[in-house]
SEBA-170196 format. One record per residue (C-alpha): residue number from 1; residue in one letter; chain; y, z, x. Coordinates in steps of 0.1 Angstrom, whole numbers, padded with zeros to 4 digits. Layout:
R pos code unit     v     w     u
R NUM    A    A     Y     Z     X
...
REM end
This chain:
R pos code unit     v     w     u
R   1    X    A  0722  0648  0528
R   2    X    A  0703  0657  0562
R   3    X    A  0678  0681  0540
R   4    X    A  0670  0650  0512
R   5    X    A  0663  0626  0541
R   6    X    A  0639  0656  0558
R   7    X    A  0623  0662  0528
R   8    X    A  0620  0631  0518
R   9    X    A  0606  0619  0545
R  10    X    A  0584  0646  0551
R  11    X    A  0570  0640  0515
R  12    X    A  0566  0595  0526
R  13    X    A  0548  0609  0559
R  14    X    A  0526  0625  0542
R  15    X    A  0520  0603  0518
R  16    X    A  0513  0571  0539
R  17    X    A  0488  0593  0564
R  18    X    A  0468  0594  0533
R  19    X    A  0466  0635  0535
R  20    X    A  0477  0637  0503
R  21    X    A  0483  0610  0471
R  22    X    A  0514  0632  0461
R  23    X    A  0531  0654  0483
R  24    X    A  0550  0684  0464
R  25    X    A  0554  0702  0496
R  26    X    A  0580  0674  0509
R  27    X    A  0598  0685  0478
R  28    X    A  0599  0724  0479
R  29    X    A  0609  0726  0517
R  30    X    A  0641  0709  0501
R  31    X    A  0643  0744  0483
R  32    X    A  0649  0767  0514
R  33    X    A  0668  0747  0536
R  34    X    A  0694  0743  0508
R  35    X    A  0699  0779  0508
R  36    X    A  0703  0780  0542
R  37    X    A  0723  0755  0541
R  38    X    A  0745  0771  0513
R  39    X    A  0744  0802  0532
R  40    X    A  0764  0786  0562
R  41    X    A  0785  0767  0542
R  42    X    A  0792  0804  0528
R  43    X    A  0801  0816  0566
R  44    X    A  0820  0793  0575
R  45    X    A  0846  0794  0549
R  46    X    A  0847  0834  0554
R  47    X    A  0850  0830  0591
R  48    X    A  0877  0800  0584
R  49    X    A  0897  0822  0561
R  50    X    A  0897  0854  0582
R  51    X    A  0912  0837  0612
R  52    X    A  0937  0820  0588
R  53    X    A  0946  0856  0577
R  54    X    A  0949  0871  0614
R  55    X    A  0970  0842  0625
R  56    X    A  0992  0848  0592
R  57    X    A  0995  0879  0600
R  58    X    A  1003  0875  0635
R  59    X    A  1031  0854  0621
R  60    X    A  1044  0878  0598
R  61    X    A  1051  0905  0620
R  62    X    A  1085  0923  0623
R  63    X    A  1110  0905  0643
R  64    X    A  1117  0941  0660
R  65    X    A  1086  0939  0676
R  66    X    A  1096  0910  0693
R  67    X    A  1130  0920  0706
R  68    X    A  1110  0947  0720
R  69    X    A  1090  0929  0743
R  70    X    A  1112  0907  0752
R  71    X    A  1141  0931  0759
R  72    X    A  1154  0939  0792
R  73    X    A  1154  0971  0807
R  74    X    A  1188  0969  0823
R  75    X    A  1203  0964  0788
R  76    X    A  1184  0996  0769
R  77    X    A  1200  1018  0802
R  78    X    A  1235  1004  0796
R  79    X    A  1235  1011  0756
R  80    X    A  1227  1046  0769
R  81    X    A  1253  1051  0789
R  82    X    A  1277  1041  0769
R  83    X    A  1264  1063  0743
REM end
């Protein structure tokens, strides 16, 4: 919407100075900002989906890994010695 209104209103500047009786160049700078545009749209959606994946991921990750870090000491040196 924001690259219509700039070209478009690129094309009625130019137009009402009296530079030009038809401006095609208001029109065709419509052109590259919409790939730009596109482009970002693009990168976003990639950069949304990758940190969708990671925090997935994060999620999915063995329960064992947990207990682990949350284990105490103490208890891993008394299951040895009972051993």
């Amino acid at each position: 919407m924001l690259t219509f209104v700039a070209s478009f209103g690129l094309n009625k500047a130019l137009v009402w100075s009296g530079v030009l009786e038809f401006s095609l160049w208001g029109w065709l700078f419509w052109v590259p900002v919409l790939v730009a545009e596109a482009k970002l749209r693009q990168a976003k959606k990639l950069g949304q989906e990758r940190v969708i994946a990671r925090i997935q991921a994060r999620h999915n990750e063995p329960t064992e890994a947990l207990a682990q870090m949350t284990a105490d000491p103490n208890d891993e040196a008394e299951r040895a010695a009972n051993q």
